[in-house]
PAGUTOR-920451 format. One record per residue (C-alpha): x, y, z; residue number from 1; residue in one letter. Coordinates in steps of 0.001 Angstrom, whole numbers, padded with zeros to 6 digits. Last residue first. Layout:
+---------+---------+---------+-----+-----+
!       x !       y !       z !   n ! res !
+---------+---------+---------+-----+-----+
!       X !       Y !       Z ! NUM !   A !
...
+---------+---------+---------+-----+-----+
end
This chain:
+---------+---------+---------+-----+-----+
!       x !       y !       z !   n ! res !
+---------+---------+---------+-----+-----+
!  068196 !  071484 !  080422 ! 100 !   X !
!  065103 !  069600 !  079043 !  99 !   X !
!  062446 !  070286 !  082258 !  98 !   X !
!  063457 !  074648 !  081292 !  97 !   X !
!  063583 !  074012 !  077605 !  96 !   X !
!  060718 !  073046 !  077615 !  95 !   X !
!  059019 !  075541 !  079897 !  94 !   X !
!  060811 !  078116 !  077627 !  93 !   X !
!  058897 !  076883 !  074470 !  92 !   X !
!  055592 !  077111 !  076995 !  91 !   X !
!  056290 !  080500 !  077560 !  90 !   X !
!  056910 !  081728 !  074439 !  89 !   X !
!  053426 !  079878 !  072953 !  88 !   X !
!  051649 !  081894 !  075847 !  87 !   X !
!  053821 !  084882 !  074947 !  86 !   X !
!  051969 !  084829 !  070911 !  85 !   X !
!  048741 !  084062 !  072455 !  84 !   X !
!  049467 !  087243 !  074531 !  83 !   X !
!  050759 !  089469 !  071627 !  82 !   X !
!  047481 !  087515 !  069439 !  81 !   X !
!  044842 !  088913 !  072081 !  80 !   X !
!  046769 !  092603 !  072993 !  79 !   X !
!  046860 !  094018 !  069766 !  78 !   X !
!  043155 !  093008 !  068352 !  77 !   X !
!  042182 !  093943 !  071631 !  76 !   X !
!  043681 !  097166 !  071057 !  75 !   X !
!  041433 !  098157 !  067997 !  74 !   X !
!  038150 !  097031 !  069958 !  73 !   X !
!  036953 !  100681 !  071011 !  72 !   X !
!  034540 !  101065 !  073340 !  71 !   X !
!  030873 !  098972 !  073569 !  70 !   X !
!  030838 !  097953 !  077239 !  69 !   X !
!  031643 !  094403 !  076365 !  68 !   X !
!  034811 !  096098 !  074332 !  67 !   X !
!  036161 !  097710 !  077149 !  66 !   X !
!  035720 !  094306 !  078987 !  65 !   X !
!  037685 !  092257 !  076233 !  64 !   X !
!  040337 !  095319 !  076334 !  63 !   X !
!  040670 !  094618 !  080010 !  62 !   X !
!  041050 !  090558 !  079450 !  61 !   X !
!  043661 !  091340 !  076656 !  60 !   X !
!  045759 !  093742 !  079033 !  59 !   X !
!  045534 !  090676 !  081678 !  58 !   X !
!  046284 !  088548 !  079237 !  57 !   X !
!  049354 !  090864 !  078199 !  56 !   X !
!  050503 !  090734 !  081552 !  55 !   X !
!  049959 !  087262 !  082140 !  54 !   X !
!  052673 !  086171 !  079144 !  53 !   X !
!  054877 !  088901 !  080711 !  52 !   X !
!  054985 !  086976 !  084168 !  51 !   X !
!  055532 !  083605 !  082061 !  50 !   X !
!  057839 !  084828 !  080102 !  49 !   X !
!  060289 !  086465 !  083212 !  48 !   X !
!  059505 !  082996 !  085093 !  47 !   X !
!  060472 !  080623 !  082252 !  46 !   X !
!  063473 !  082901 !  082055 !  45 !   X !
!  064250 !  082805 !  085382 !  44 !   X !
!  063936 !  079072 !  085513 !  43 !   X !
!  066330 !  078770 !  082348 !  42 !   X !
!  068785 !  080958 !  083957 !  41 !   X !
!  069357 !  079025 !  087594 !  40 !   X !
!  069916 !  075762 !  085308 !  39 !   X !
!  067511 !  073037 !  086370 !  38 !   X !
!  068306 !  069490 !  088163 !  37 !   X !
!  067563 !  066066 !  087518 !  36 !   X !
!  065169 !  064008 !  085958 !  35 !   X !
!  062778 !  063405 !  088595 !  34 !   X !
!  062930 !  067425 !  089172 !  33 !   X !
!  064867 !  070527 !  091138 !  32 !   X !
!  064659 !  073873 !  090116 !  31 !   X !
!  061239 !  074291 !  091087 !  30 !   X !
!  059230 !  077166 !  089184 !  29 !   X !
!  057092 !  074522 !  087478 !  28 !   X !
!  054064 !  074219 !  089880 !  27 !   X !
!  054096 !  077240 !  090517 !  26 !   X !
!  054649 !  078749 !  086505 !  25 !   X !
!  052491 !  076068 !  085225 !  24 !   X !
!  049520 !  076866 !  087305 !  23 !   X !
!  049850 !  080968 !  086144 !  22 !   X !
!  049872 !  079776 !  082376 !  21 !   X !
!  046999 !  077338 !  082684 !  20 !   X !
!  045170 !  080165 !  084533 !  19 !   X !
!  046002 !  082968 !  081853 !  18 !   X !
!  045179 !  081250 !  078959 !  17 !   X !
!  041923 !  079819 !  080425 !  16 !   X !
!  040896 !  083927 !  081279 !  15 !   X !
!  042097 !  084753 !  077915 !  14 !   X !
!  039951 !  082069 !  076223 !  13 !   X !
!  037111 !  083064 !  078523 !  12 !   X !
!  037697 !  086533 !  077729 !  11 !   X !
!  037636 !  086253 !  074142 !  10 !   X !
!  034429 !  084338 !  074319 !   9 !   X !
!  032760 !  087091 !  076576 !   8 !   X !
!  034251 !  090063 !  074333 !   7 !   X !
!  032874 !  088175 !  070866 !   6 !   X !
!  029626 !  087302 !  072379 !   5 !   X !
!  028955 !  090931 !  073747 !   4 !   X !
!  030259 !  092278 !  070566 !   3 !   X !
!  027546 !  089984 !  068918 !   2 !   X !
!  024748 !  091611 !  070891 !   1 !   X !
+---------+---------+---------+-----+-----+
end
């Protein structure tokens, strides 16, 4: 019962994560903005951290699911803090992305 807790609340999180990332990255991927205008680089890598930042989401949402069906919960404890880890990334090259 409480690895059914613990998978469902880490895939909420994840699944949050991975929206809030995915939003920013359309609505963001404009070079172009009020303040003026975006270097070529810093959108692509916004865009190269934000597609890895989903990728290990993803990988943390499948491990949640393994571990909802009882398996092994080692690589969940990989995948969870690599992706909060990239979500942190990807926000720091957002930044600097709107600053540039």
């Amino acid at each position: 019962m409480a690895t059914e807790v613990a998978a469902g609340a880490v895939a909420v999180v994840v699944i949050a994560l991975a929206a809030c990332v995915a939003l920013g990255m359309v609505l963001n991927s404009e070079r172009e903005f009020s303040r003026g205008v975006s270097s070529i680089e810093s959108v692509v890598v916004q865009e190269v951290a934000g597609a890895l930042t989903l990728l290990a989401l993803a990988l943390s949402f499948h491990q949640a699911a393994r571990l909802w069906r009882g398996k092994d919960a080692r690589a969940l404890m990989i995948f969870v803090p690599i992706g909060l880890v990239l979500t942190v990334a990807w926000g720091f090259a957002l930044l600097v992305q709107r600053a540039s």
